[in-house]
N, C-alpha and C positions, 0 to 999 in steps of 0.2 A: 167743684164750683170755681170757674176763674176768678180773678181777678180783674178788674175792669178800671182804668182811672182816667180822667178826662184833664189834665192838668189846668188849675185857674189859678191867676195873682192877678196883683193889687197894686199899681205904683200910683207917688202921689205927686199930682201936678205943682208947679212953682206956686199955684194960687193957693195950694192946700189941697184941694179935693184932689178924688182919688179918682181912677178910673182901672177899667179891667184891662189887664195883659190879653194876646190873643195865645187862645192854647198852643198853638206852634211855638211859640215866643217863650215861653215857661218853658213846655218839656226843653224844648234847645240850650235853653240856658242854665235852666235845672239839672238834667237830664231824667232818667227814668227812674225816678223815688218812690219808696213806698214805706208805710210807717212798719216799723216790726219791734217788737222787744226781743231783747234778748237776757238769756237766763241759763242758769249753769246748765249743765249738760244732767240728763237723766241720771246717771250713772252716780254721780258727786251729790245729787238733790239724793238718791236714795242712801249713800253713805251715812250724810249729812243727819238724816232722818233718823239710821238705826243706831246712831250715836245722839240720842237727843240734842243735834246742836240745830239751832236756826238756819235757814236756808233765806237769804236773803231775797229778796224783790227783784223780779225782771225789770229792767232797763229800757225805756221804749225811747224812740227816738227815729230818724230818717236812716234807710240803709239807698245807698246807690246800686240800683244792678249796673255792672262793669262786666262787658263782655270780653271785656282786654285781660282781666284777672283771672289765671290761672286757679288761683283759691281766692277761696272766702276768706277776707279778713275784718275784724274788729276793733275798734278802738282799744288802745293799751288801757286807758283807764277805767274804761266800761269793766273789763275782764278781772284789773284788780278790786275795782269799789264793790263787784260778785265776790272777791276772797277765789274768784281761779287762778287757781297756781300754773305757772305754764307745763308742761308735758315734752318738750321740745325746742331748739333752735332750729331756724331754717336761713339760710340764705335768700334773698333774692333779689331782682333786678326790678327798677319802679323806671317810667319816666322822667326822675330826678334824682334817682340816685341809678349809680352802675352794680354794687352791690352790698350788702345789708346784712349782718345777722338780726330776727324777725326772732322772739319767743310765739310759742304755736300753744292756742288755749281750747280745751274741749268746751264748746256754747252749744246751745239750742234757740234755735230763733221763728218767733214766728211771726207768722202777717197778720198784721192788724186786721179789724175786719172779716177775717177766712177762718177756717179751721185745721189749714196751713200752717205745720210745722215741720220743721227740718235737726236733724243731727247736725253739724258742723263740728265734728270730733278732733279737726286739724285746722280751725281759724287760727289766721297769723295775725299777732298785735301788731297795729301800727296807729301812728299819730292819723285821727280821722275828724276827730271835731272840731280843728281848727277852718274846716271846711263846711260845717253844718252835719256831717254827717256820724252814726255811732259803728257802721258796718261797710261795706260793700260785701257786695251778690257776686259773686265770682261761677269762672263756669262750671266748679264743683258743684253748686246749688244748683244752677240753672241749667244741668243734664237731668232732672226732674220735669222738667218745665219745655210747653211750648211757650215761646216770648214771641210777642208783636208787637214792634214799634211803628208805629204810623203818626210819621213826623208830619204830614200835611192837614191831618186832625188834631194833631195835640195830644194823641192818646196810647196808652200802653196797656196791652191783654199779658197777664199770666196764669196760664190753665197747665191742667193736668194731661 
């Protein structure tokens, strides 16, 4: 079952009232968002389990698909308020920085709405929600996925 999203906002005029954005105008400004939680990784959820300890609450919030990103990455905080421990440093190179060591966290993330879920066994922490955002879709994720963006509609498909 795809995915289908028609993007709408809401800005408010000087008088007070509000009026509708045009979907082109959102997605562009937006870009291509979609809601997902994310939650530890299977693996740690069954640990968690066979050691009677709680397994905390997925996290939902806006992810960006980023086709510019190599991997999937997650908010550093999202990863530690789960209790995931990182697995890994990585290096890398962002459009504002030249290079980075990045802690790398095993998440499971899924689409809101769908029945869409994903491993991301090697998300990279990084500072994401001073942007609005808990994740970006990296094209680790998005080799699953046909993507269609159709900026003259306003709208974004993600199918199988």
């Amino acid at each position: 079952m795809p995915l289908h999203l028609q993007y709408k906002g809401l800005a408010q005029r000087p008088d007070g009232s509000t009026t509708e954005l045009p979907a082109p105008f959102v997605l562009r400004t937006r870009g291509p968002a979609v809601e997902i939680a994310v939650a530890v990784s299977s693996e740690l959820e069954q640990s968690l389990s066979d050691a009677n300890q709680p397994v905390r609450a997925a996290i939902t919030g806006l992810a960006l698909i980023d086709t510019g990103a190599v991997a999937t990455c997650v908010d550093e905080t999202v990863a530690q308020q789960l209790g995931v421990a990182p697995i890994d440093v990585v290096r890398i190179s962002s459009a504002s920085h030249a290079q980075a060591d990045k802690s790398v966290y095993p998440v499971r993330l899924r689409l809101l709405g769908t029945t869409i879920e994903v491993a991301a066994s090697r998300a990279i922490g990084v500072p994401l929600q001073p942007q609005g955002f808990i994740a970006l879709l990296g094209r680790d994720f998005l080799e699953r996925f046909v993507l269609i963006y159709n900026g003259p509609a306003g709208e974004m498909t993600l199918g199988l």
